[in-house]
C-alpha positions as CSV (number, residue, x, y, z in Angstrom):
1,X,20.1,-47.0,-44.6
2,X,21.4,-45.8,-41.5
3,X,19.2,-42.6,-41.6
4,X,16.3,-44.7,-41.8
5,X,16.9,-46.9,-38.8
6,X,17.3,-43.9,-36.6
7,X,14.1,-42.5,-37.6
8,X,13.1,-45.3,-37.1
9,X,13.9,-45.1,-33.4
10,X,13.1,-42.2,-32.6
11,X,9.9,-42.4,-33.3
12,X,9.6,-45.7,-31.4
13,X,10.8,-43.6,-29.0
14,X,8.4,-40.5,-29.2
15,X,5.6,-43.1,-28.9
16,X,6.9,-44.8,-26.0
17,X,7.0,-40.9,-24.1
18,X,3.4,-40.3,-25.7
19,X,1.7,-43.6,-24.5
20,X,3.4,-42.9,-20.9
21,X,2.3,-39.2,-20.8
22,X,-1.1,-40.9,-21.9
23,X,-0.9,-43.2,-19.1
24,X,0.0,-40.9,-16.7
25,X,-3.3,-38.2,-17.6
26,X,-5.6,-41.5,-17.4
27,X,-4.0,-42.5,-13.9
28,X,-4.8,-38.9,-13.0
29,X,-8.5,-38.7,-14.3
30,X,-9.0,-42.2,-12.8
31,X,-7.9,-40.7,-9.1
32,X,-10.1,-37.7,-9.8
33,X,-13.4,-39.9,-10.4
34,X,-12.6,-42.4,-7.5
35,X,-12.3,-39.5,-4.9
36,X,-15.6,-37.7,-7.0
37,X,-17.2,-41.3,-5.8
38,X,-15.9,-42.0,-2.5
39,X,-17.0,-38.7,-1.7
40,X,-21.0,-39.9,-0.3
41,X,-19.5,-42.3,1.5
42,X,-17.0,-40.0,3.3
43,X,-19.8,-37.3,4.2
44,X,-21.8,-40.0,5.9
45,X,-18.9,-41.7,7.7
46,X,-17.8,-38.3,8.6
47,X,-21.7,-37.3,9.9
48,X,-22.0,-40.0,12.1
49,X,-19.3,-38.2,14.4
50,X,-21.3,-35.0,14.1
51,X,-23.5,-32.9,15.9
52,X,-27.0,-32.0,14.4
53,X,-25.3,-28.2,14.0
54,X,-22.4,-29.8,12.4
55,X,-24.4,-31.4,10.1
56,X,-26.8,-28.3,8.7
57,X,-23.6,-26.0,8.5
58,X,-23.2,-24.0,5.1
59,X,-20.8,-24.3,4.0
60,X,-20.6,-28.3,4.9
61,X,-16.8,-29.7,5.8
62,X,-15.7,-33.5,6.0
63,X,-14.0,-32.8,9.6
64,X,-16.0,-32.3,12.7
65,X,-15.2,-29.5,15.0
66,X,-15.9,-31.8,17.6
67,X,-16.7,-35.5,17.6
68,X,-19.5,-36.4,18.9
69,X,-19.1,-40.0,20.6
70,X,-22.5,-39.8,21.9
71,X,-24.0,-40.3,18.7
72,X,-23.4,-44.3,18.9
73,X,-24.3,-45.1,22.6
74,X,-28.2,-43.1,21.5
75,X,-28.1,-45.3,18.4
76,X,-28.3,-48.4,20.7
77,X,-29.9,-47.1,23.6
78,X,-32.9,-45.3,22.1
79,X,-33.5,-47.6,18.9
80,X,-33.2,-51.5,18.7
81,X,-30.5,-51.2,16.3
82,X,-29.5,-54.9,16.6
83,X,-33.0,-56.1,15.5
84,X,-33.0,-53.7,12.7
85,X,-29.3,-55.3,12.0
86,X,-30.4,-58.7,11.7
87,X,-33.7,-58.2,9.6
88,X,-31.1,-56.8,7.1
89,X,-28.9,-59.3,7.6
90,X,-32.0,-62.0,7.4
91,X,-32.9,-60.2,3.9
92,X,-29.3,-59.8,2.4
93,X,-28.7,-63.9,2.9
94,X,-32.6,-64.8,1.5
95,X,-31.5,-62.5,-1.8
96,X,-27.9,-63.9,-2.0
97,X,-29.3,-67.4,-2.1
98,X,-32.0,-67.2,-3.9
99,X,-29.8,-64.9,-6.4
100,X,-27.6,-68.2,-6.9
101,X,-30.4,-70.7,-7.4
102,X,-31.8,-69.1,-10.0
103,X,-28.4,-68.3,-11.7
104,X,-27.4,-71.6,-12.2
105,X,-30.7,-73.1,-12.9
106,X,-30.4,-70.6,-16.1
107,X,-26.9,-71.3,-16.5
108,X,-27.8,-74.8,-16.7
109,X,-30.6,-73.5,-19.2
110,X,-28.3,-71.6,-21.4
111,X,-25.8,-74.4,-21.5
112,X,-28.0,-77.9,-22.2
113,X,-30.6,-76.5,-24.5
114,X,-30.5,-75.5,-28.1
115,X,-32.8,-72.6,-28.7
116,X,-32.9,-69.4,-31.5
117,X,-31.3,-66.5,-30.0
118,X,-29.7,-68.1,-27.4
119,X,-26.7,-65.2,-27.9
120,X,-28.7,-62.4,-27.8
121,X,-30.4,-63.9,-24.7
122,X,-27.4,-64.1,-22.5
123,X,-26.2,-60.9,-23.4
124,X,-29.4,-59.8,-21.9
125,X,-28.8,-61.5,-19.2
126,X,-25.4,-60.0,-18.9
127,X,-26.7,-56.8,-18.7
């Protein structure tokens, strides 16, 4: 009896170390695949503090050899950035709302009325 509770064990045990070494190759892969994302975003954060021969360098690096500041005073000195800005702005809000309307007006939909393939026509939705 005693042999079987300590198999037992240890193989309560040897899952335990599997589902942790498991774990610890997904937390790894996840890292990998964020940085493999991020990585767009990082190039254009880091072009804006380039110069234009910084920028068509082979091979391409995320560091600058020199920043160039002046980059963000031509922005808003040559081009009316702030116009540009609140158009978006003006667009993003118009979308949001009207986005929210419509949801619940088909929420309300989905909710109150009986129809065939109501299920199927959520998960639509959905995705």
């Amino acid at each position: 009896m005693s042999n079987l509770s300590t198999h037992s064990r240890m193989t309560k045990a040897n899952v335990k170390r599997r589902v942790q070494w498991f774990d610890v190759f997904v937390f790894i892969l996840l890292i990998l695949l964020s940085a493999i994302m991020l990585m767009p975003s990082i190039n254009m954060f880091s072009s804006a503090f380039k110069t234009q021969a910084d920028i068509l360098k082979f091979p391409p690096s995320i560091i600058p050899s020199h920043f160039a500041w002046e980059n963000f005073s031509a922005l808003f000195k040559g081009y009316d950035y702030l116009v540009w800005y609140k158009n978006s702005l003006f667009i993003a809000v118009i979308c949001v709302f009207g986005t929210v309307i419509s949801s619940a007006l088909v929420a309300y939909g989905f909710t109150r009325f009986k129809a065939k393939g109501k299920v199927f026509s959520l998960f639509a939705c959905w995705v």
